[in-house]
C-alpha positions in Angstrom: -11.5 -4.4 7.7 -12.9 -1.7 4.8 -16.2 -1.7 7.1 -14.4 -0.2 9.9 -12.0 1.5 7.6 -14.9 3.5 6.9 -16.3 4.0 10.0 -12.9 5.6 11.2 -12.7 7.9 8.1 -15.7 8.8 8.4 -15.4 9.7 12.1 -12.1 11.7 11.3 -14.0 13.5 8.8 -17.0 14.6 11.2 -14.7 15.3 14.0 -11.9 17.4 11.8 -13.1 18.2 8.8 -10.9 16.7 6.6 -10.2 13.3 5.0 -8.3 10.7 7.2 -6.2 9.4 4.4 -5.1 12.0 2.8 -3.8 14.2 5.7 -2.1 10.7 6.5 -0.4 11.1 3.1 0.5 14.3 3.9 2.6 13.6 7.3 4.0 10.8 5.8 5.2 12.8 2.4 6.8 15.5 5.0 8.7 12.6 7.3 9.7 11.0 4.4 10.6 8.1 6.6 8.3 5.1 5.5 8.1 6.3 1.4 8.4 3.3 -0.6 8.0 4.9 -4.0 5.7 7.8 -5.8 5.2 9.1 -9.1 2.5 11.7 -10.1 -0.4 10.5 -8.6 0.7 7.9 -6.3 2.5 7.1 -3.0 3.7 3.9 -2.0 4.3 3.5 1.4 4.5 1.2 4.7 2.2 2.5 7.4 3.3 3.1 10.7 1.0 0.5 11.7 1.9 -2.2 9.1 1.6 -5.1 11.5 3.1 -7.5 8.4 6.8 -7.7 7.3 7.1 -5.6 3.9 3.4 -4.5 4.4 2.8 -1.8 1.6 0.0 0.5 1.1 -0.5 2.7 -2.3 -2.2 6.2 -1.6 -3.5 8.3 -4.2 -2.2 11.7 -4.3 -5.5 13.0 -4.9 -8.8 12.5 -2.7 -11.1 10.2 -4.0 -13.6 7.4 -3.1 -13.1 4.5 -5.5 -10.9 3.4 -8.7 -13.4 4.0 -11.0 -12.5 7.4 -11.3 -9.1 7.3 -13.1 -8.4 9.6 -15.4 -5.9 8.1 -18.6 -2.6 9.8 -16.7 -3.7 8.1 -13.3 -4.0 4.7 -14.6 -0.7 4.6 -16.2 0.4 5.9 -12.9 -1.1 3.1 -10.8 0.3 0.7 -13.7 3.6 2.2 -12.6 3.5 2.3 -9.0 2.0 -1.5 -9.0 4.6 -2.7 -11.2 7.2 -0.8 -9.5 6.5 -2.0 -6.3 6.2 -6.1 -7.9 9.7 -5.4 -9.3 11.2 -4.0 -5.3 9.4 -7.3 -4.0 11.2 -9.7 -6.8 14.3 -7.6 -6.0 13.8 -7.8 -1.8 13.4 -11.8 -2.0 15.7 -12.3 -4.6 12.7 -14.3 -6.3 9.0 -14.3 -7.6 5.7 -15.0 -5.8 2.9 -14.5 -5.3 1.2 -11.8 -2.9 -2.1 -10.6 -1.2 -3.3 -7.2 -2.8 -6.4 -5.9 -1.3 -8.4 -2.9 -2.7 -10.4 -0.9 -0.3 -12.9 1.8 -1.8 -16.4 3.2 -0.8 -19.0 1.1 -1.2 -20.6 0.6 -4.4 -24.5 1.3 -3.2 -24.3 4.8 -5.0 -24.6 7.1 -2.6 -21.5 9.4 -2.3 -19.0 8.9 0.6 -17.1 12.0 0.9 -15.2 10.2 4.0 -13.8 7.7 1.8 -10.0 7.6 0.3 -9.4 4.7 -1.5 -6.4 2.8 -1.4 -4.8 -0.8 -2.3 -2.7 -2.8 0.3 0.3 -5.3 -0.2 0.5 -8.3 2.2 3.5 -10.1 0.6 3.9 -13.8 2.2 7.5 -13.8 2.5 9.3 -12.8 6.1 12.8 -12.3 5.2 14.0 -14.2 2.5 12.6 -16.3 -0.5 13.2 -19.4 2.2 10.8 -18.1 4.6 7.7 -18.8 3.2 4.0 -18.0 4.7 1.3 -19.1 2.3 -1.7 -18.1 4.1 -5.0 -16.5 2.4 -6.2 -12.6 3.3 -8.0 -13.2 6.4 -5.2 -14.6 7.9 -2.8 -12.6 7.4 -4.9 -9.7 8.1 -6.3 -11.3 11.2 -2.7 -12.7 12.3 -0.8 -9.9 13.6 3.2 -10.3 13.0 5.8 -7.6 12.8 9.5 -7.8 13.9 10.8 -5.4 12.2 9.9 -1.6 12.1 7.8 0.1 9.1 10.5 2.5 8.9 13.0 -0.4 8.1 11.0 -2.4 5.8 10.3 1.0 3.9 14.3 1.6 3.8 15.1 -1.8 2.3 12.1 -1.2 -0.3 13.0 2.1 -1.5 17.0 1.4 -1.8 16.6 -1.7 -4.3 16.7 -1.4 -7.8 14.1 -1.7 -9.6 15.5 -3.2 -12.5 18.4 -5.0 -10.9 16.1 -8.8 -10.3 14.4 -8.6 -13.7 17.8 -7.9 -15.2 19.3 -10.9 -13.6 16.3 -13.3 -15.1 16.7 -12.2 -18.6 
């Protein structure tokens, strides 16, 4: 998947000029419809092509080609938007688990891949409800397309939970 990723960005970018990813970003911050959460430098958000329930992606705000890049104020930012996003997923479920987190960057060769956004994806195992489980590794679940309910949903029922409300409730 970050193989072809990268092909396709960097097809966008010969073609228009531009990075893929982060005039994605852009339409999405305008619509507004499938933002999760965002601070500073990030945006949570489900893609309109999330073919997983509660499938998440976190953009950075800026244009870059890996992580390694983080300035002080952009890690605590990721921290934020990671844990954030944890906390709407305990809250959603109505329990903890476990989840597949994927980060896609530029290759690490050393040559510089202007085409490149870098960006982390969520792939949480649960359908609906902490009683509809799916424990199934990356590859399957990136490989097994399911998706009854729309992005713009799932984004809804993300962004409206507390995000203090399950970790209160635990204490």
């Amino acid at each position: 998947m970050p193989a072809l990723e990268g092909r396709r960005q960097a097809a966008y970018l010969a073609e228009k000029g531009t990075c893929l990813l982060y005039r994605y970003l852009t339409l999405e911050l305008d619509r507004a419809e499938r933002i999760v959460l965002q601070n500073n430098s990030f945006v949570a958000l489900v893609p309109f092509w999330a073919i997983w329930p509660f499938e998440v992606m976190i953009l950075p705000r800026e244009h870059g080609g890996d992580i390694a890049n983080l300035g002080t104020d952009q890690k605590r930012d990721l921290a934020d938007a990671m844990t954030r996003l944890s906390v709407r997923y305990d809250n959603l479920f109505q329990t903890a688990f476990p989840y597949t987190m994927g980060l896609h960057q530029q290759p690490t060769e050393g040559k510089n891949r202007p085409e490149w956004h870098w960006h982390i994806h969520y792939l949480p195992p649960l359908l609906r409800s902490w009683s509809v489980k799916k424990f199934m590794v990356g590859y399957e679940m990136l490989a097994m397309p399911q998706r009854d309910l729309t992005p713009e949903a799932c984004a809804e029922r993300l962004w409206e939970l507390s995000e203090i409300h399950y970790l209160e409730s635990t204490k």
